[in-house]
Backbone as a chain_set.jsonl record, in Angstrom:
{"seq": "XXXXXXXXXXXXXXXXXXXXXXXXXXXXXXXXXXXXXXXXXXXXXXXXXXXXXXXXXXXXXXXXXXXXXXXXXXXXXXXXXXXXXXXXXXXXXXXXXXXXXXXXXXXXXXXXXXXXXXXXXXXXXXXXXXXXXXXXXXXXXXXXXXXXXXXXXXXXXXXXXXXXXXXXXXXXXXXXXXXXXXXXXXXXXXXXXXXXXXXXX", "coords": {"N": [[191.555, 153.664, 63.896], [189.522, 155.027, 66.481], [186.729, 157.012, 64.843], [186.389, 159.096, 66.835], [187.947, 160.064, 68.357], [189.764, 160.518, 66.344], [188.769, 163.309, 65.132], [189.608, 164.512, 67.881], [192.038, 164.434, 68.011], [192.82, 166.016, 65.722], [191.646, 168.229, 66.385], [193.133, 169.115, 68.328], [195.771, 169.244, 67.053], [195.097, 171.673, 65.718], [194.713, 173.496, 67.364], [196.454, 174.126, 69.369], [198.27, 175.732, 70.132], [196.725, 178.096, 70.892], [194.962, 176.381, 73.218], [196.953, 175.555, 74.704], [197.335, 178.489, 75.808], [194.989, 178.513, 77.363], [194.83, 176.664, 79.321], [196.654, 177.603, 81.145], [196.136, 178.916, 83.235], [194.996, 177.09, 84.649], [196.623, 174.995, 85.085], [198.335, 176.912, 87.039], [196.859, 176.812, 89.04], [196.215, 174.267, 89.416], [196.206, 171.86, 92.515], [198.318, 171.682, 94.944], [198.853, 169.699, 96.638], [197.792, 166.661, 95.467], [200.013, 166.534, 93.876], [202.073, 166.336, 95.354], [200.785, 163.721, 96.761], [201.262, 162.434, 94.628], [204.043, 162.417, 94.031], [205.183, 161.767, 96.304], [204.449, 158.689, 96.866], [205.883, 157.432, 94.87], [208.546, 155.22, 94.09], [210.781, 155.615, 92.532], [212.155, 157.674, 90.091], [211.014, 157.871, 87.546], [208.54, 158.761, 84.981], [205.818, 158.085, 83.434], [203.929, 160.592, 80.942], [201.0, 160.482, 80.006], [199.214, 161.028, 77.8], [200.082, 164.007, 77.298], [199.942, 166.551, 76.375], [200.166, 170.368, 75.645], [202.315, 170.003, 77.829], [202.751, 171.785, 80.153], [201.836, 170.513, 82.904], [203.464, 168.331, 82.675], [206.391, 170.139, 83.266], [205.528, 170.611, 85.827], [205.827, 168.011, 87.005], [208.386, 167.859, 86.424], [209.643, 170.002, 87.754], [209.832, 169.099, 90.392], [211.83, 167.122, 90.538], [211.535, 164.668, 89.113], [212.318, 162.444, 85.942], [210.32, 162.991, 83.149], [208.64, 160.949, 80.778], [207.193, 162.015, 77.676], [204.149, 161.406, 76.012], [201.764, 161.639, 73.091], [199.043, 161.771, 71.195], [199.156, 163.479, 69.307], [200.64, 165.58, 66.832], [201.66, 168.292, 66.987], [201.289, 168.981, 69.439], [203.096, 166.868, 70.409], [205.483, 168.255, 69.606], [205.555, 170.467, 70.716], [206.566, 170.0, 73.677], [208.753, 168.574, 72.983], [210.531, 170.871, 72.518], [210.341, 171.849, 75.105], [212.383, 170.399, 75.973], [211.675, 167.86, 76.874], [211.582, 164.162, 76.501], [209.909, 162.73, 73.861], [206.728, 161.393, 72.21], [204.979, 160.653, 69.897], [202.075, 158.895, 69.789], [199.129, 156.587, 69.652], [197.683, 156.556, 72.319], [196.3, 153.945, 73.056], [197.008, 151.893, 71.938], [200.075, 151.151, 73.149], [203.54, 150.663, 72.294], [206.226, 150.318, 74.139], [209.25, 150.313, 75.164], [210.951, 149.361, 78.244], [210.108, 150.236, 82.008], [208.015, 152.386, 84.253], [208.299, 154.429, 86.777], [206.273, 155.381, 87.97], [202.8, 156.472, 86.555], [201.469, 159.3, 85.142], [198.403, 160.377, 84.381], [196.492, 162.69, 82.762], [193.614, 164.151, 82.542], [193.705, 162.901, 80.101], [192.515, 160.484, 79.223], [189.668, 161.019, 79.178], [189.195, 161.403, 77.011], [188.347, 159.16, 75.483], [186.392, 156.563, 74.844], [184.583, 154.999, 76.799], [184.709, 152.073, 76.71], [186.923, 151.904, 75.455], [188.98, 152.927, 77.452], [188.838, 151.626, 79.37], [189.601, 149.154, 78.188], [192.505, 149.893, 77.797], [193.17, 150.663, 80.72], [193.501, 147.975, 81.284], [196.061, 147.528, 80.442], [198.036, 148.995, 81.501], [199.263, 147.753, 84.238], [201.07, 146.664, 83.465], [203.233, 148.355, 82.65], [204.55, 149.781, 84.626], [206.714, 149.611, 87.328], [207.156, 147.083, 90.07], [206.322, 148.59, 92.295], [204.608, 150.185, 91.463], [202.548, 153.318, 90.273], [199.907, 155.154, 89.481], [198.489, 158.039, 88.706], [195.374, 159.361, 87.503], [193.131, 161.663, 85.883], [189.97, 162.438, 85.925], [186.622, 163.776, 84.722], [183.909, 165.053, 86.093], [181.036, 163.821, 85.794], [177.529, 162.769, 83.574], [177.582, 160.118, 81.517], [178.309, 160.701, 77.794], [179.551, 163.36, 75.277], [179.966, 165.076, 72.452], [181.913, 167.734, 71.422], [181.895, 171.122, 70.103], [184.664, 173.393, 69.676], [185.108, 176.867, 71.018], [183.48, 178.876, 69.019], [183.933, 177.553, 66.572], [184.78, 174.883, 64.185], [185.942, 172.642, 65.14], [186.497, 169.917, 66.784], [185.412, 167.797, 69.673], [185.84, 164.965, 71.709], [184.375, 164.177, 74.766], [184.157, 161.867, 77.628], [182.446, 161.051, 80.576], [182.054, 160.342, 84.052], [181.621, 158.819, 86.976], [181.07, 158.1, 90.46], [180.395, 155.287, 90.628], [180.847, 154.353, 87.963], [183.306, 154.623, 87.96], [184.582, 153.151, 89.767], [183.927, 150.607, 88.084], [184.799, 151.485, 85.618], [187.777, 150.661, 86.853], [187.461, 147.653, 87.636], [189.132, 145.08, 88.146], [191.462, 145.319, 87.027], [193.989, 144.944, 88.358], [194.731, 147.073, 89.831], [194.917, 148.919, 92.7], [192.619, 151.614, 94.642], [194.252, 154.364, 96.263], [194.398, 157.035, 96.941], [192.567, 160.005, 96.851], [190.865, 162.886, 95.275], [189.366, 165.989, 94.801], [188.824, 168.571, 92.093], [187.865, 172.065, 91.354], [187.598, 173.851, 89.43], [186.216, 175.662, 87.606], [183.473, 175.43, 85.75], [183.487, 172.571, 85.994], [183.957, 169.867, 87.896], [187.175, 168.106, 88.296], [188.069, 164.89, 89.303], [190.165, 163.454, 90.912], [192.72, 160.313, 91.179], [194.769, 158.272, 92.832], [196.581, 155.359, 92.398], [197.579, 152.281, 93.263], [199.817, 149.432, 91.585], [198.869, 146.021, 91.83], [200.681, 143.595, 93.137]], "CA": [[191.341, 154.513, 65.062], [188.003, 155.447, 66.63], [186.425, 158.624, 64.601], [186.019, 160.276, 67.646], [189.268, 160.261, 68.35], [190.344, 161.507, 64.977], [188.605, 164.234, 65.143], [189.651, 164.907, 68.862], [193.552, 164.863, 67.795], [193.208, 167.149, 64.532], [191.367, 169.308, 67.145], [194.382, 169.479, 69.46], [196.634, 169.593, 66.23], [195.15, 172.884, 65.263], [194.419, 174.395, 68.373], [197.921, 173.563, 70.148], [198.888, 177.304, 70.929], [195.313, 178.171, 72.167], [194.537, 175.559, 74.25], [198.083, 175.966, 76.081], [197.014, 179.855, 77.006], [193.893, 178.56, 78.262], [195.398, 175.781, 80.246], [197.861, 178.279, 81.962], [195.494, 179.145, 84.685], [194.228, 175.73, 85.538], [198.002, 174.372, 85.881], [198.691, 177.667, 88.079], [195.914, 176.66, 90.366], [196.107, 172.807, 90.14], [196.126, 171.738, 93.675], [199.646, 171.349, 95.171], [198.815, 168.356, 97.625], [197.857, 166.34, 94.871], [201.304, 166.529, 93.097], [202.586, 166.152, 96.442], [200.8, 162.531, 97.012], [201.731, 161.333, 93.952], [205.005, 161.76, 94.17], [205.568, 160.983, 97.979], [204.246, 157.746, 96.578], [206.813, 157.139, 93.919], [209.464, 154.992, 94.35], [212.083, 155.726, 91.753], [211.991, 159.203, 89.196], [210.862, 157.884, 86.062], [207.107, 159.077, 84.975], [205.166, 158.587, 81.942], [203.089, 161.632, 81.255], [200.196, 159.587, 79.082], [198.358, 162.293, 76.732], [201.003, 165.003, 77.818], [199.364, 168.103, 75.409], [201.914, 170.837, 75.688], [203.502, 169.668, 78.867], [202.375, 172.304, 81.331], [202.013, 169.493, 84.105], [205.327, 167.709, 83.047], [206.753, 171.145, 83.873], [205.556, 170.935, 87.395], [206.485, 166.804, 87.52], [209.949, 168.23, 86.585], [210.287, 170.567, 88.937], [209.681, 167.958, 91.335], [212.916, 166.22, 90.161], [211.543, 163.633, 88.18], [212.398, 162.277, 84.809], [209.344, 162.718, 82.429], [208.206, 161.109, 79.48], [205.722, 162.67, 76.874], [203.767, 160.916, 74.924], [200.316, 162.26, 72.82], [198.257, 161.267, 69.739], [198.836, 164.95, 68.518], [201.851, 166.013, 66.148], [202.193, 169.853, 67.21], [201.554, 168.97, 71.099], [204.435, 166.469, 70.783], [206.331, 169.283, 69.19], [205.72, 171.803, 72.007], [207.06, 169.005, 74.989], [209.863, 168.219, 72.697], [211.016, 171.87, 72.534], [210.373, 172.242, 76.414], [213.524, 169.5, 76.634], [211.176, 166.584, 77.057], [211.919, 163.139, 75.874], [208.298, 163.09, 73.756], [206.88, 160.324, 71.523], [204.043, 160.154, 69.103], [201.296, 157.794, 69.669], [198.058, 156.376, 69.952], [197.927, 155.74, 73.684], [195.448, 152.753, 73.123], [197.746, 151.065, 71.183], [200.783, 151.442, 73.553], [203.981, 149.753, 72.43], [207.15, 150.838, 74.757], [210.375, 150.046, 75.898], [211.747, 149.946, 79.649], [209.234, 150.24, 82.905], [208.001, 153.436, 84.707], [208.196, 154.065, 88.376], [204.492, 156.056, 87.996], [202.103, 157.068, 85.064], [200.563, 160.35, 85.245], [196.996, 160.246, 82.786], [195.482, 163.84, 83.453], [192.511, 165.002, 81.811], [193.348, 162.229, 78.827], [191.699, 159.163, 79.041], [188.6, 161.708, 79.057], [188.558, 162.077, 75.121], [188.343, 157.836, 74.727], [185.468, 155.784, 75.25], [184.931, 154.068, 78.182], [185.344, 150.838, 76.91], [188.86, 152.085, 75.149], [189.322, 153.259, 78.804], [189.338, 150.139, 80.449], [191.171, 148.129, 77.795], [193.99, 150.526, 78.266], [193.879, 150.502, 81.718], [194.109, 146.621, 82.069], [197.46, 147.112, 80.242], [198.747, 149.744, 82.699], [200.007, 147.526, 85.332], [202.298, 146.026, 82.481], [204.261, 149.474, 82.022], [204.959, 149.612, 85.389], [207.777, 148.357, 87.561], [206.212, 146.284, 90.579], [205.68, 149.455, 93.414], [204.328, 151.419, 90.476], [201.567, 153.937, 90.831], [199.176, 155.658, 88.609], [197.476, 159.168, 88.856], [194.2, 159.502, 87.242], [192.388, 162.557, 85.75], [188.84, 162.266, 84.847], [185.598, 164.677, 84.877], [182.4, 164.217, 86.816], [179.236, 164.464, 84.886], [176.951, 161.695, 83.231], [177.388, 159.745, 79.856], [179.742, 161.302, 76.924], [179.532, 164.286, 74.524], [180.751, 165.719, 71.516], [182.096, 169.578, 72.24], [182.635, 172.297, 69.345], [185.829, 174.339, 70.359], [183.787, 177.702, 70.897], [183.329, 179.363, 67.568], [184.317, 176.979, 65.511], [183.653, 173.543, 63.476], [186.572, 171.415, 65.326], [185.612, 168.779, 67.916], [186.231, 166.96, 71.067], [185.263, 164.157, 72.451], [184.291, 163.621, 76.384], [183.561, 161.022, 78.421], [182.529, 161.755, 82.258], [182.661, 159.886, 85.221], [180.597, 159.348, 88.453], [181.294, 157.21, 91.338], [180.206, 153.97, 90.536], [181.67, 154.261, 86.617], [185.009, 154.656, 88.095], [184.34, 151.431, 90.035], [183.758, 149.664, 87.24], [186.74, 151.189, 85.257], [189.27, 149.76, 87.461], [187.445, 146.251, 88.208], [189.832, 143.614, 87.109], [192.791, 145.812, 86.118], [195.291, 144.467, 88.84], [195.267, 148.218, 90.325], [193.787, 149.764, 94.067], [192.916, 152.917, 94.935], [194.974, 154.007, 97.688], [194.381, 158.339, 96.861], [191.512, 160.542, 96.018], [190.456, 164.377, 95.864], [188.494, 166.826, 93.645], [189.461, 170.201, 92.018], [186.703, 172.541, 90.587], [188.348, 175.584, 88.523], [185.409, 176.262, 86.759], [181.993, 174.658, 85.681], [183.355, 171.048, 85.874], [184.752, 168.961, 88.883], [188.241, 166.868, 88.41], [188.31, 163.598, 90.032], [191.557, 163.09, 91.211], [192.77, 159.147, 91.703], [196.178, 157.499, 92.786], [196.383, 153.895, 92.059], [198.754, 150.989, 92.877], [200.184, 148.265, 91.305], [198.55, 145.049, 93.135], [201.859, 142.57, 93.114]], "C": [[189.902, 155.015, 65.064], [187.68, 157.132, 66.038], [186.319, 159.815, 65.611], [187.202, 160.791, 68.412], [190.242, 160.831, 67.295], [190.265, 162.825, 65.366], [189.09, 164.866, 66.658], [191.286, 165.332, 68.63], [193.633, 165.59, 66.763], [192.963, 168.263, 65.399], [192.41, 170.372, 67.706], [195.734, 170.072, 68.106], [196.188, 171.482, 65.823], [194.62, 173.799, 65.814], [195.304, 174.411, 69.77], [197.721, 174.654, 70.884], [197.584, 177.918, 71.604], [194.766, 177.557, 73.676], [195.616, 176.042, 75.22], [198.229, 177.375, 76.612], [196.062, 179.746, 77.57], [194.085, 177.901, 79.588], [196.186, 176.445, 81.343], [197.479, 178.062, 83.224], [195.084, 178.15, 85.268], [195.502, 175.207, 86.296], [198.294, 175.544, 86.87], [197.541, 177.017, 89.811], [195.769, 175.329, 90.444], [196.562, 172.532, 91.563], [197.588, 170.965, 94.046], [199.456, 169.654, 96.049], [198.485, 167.282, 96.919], [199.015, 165.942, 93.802], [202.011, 165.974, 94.131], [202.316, 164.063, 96.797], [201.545, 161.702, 95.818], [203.275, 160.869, 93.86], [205.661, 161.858, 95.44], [205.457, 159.826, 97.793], [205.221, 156.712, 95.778], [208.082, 156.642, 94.602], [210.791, 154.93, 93.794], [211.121, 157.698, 90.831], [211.408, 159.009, 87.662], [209.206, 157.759, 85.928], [207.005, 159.084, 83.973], [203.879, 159.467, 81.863], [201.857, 160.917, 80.194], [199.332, 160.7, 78.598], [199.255, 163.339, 77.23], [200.372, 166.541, 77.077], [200.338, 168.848, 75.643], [202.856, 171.25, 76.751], [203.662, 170.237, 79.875], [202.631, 171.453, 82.627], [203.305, 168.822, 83.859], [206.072, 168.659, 83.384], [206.784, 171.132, 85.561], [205.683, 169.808, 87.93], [208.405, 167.141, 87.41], [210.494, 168.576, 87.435], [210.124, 169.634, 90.387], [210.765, 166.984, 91.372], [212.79, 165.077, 89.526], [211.867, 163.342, 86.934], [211.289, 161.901, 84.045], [209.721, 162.424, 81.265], [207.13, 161.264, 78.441], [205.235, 161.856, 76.023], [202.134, 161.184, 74.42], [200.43, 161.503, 71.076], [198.838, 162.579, 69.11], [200.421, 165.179, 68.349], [202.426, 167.385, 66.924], [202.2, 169.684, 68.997], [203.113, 168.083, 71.356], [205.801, 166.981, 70.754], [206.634, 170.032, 70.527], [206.371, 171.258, 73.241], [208.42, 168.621, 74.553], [211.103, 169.518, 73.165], [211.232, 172.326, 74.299], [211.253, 171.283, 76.866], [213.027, 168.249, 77.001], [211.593, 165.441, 76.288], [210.281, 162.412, 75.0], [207.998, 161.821, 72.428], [205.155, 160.641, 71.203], [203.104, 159.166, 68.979], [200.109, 157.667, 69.868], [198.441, 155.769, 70.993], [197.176, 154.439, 73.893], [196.414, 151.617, 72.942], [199.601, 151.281, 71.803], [202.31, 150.633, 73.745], [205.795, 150.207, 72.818], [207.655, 150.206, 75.419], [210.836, 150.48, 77.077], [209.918, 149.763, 80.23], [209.29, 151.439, 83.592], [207.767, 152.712, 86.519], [206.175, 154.935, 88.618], [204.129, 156.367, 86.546], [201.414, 158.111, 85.492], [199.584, 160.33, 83.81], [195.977, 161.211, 83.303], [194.871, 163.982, 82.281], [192.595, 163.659, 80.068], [192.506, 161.127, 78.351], [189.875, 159.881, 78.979], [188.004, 161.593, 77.241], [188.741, 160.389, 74.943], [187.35, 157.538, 75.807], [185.379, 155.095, 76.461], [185.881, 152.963, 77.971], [186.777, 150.83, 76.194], [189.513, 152.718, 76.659], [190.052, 152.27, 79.506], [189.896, 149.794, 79.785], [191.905, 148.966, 77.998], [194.255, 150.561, 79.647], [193.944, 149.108, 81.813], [195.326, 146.56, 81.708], [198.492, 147.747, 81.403], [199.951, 149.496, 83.429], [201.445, 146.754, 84.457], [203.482, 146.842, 81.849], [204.536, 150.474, 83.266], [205.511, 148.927, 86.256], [206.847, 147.526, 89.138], [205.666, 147.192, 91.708], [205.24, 150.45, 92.706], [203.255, 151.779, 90.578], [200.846, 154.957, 89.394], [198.208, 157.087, 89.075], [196.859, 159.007, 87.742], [193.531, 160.697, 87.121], [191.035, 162.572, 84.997], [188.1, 163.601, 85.425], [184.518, 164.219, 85.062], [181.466, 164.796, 85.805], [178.768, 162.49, 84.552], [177.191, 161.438, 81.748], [178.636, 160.45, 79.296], [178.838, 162.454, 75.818], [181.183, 164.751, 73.592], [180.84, 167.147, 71.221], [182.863, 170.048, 70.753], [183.711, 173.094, 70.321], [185.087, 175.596, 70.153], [184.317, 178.426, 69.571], [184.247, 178.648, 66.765], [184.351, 175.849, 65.287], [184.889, 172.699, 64.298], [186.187, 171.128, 67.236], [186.275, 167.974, 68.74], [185.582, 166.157, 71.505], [185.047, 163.63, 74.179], [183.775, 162.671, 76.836], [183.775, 161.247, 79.904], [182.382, 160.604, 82.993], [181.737, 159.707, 86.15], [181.269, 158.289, 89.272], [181.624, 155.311, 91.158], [180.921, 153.316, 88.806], [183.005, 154.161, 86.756], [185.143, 153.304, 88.295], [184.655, 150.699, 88.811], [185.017, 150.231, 85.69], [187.346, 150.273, 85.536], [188.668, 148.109, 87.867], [188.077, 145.69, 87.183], [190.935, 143.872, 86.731], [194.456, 145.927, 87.029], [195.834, 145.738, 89.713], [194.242, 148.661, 91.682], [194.237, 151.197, 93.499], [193.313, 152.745, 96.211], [195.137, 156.142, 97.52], [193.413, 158.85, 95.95], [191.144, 161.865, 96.043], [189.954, 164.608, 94.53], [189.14, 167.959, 93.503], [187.937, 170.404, 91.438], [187.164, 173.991, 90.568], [187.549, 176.464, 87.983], [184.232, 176.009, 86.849], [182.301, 173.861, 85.694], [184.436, 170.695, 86.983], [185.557, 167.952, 88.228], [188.049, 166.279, 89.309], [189.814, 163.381, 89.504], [191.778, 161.652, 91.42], [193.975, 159.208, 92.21], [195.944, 156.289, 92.976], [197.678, 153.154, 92.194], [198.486, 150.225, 92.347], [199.452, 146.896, 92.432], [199.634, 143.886, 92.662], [201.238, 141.02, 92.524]], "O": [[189.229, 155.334, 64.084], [188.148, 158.163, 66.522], [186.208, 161.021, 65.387], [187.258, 161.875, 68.992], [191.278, 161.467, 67.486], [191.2, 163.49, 65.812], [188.891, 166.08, 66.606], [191.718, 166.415, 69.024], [194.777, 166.039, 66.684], [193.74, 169.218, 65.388], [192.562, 171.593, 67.665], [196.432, 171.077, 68.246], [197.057, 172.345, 65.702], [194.108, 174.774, 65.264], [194.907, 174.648, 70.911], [197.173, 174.697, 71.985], [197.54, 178.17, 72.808], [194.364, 178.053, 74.728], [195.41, 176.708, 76.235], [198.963, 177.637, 77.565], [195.816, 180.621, 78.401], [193.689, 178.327, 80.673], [196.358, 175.849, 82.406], [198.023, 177.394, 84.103], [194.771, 178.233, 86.456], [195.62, 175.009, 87.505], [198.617, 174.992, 87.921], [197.651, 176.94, 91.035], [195.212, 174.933, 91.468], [197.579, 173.186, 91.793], [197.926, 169.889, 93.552], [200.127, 168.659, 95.775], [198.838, 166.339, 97.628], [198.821, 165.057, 92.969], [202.674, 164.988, 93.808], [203.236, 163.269, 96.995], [202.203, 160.67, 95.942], [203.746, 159.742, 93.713], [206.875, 162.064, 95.431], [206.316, 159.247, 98.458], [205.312, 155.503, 95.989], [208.668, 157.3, 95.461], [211.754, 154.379, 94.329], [210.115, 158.387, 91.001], [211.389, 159.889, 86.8], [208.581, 156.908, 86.56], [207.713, 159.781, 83.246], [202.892, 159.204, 82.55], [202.412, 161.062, 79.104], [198.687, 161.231, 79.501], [198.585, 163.597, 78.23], [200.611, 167.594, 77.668], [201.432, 168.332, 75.871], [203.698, 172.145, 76.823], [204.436, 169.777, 80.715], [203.597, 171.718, 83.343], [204.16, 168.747, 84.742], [206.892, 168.137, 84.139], [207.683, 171.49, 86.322], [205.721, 169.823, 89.16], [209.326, 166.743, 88.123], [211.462, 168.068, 88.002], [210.618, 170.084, 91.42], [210.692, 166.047, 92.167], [213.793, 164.396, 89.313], [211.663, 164.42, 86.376], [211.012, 160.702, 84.032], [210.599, 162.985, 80.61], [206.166, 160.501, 78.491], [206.007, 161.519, 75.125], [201.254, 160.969, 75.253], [201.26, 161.041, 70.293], [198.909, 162.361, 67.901], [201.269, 165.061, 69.233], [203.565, 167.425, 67.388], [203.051, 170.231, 69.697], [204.001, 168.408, 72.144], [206.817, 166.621, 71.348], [207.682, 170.125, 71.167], [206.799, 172.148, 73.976], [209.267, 168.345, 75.402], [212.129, 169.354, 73.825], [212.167, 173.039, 74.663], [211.188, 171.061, 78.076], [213.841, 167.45, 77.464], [212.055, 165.778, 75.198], [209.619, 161.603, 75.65], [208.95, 161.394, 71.774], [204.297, 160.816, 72.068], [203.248, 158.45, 67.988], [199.636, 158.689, 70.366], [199.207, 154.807, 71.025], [197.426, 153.824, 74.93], [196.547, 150.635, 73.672], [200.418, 151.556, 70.925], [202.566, 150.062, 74.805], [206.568, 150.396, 71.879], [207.098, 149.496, 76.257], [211.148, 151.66, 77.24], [208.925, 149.427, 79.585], [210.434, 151.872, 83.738], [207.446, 151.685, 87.116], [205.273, 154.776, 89.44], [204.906, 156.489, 85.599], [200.601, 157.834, 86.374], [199.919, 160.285, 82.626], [194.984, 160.942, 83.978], [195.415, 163.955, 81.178], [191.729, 163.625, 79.194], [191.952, 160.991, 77.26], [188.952, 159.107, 78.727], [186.941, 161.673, 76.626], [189.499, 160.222, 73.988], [187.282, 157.895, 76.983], [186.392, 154.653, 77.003], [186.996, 152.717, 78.432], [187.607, 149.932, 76.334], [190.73, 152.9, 76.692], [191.175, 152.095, 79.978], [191.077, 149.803, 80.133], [192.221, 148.628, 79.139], [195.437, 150.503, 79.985], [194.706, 148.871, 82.75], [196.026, 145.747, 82.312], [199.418, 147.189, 81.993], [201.007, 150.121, 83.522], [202.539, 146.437, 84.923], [204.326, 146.489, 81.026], [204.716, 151.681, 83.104], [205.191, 147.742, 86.348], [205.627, 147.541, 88.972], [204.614, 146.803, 92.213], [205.381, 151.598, 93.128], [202.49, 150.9, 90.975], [201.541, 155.322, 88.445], [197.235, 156.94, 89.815], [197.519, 158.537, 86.815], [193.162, 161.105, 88.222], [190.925, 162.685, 83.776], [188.595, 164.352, 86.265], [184.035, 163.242, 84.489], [181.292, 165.885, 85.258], [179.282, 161.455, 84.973], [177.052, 162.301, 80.882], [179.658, 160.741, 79.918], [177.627, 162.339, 75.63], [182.403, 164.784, 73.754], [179.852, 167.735, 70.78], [183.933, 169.622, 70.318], [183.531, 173.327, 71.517], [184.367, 175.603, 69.154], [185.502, 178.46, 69.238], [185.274, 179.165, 66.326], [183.89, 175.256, 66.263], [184.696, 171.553, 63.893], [185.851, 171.736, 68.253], [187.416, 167.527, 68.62], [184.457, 166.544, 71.82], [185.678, 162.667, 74.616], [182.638, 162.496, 76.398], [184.848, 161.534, 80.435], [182.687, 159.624, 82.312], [180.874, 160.585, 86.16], [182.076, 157.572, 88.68], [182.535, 154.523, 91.414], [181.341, 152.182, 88.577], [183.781, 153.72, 85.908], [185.585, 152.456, 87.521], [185.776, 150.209, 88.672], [185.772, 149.521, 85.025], [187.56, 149.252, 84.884], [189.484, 147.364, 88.41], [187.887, 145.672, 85.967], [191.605, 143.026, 86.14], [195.5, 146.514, 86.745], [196.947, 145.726, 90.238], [193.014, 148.706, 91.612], [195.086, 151.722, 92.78], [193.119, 151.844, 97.026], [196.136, 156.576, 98.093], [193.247, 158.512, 94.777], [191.051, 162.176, 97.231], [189.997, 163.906, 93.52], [189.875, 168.448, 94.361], [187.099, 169.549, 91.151], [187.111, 174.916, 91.379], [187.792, 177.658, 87.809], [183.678, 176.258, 87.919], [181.32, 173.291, 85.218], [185.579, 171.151, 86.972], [185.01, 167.015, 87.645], [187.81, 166.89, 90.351], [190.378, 163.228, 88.421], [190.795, 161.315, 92.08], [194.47, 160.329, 92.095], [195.046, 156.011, 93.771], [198.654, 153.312, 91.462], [197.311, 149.874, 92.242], [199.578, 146.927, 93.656], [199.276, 143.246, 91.674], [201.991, 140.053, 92.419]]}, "num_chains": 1, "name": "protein.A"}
């Protein structure tokens, strides 16, 4: 596994319960119409939440009536999704080897902490863990290039990779998926790029 990814999941391992009081306020104010396209889009209930952390957003795919499933690199986040009644699974999402087909994938804010080019190979697998009208939300962050982020006061580390227009592009060329939904949030100092993505048959 890529070091920068190590260190990005011990991060999350020992900053579980922090992170999820910081997170509160972002999921209170994530943008309802956005939840709304994706699953107006959806043609069956079954969602894989892809980096899930401690499940905040599968909370508000739940209440939506869907059947989520969790899955994260991080021991104590898979803990916290398990305990919230989730069906939750342990893994390196690069390396993604799962039973059955989803009707959507939700991938907020995760594919951020892996490299580009571990970006794209994971998304060319994508369309292979979905069933054939299957759809993909997308959470990345606008900025230029990648950085390595201290958690504030203190020695553990995160890895980002950002986003711009034409980088997205070149994400998704080749990976069997359109865009077909797009919007921005901005909570703070950094703009989400929102996607939704089909399956191309």
């Amino acid at each position: 596994m890529c070091p920068k990814i190590n260190h990005t999941i011990r991060t999350y391992d020992a900053i579980h319960d922090l992170y999820d009081a910081e997170t509160r306020d972002f999921w209170e104010k994530f943008p309802a119409v956005t939840v709304r396209e994706f699953v107006s889009r959806l043609h069956g209930k079954d969602v894989l939440n892809l980096g899930s952390g401690p499940g905040r957003d599968s909370l508000i795919l739940r209440g939506q009536g869907l059947n989520v499933t969790c899955i994260d690199g991080s021991k104590e986040m898979v803990e916290m999704t398990s305990k919230l009644g989730f069906k939750s699974i342990q893994a390196d999402i690069r390396n993604l080897n799962l039973a059955g087909l989803y009707d959507g994938i939700w991938a907020y804010s995760s594919l951020i902490h892996l490299t580009y080019d571990e970006s794209k190979e994971l998304l060319a697998k994508i369309p292979d863990l979905l069933r054939p009208d299957g759809i993909l939300l997308l959470g990345l962050i606008e900025g230029e290039g990648n950085e390595t982020r201290n958690v504030a006061g203190s020695s553990y580390l995160r890895y980002f990779e950002y986003y711009g227009e034409k980088k997205v592009e070149s994400l998704f060329h080749g990976t069997r998926m359109k865009f077909v939904y797009y919007d921005a949030f901005k909570p703070g100092n950094h703009t989400y790029l929102n996607y939704i993505l089909e399956k191309v048959p």
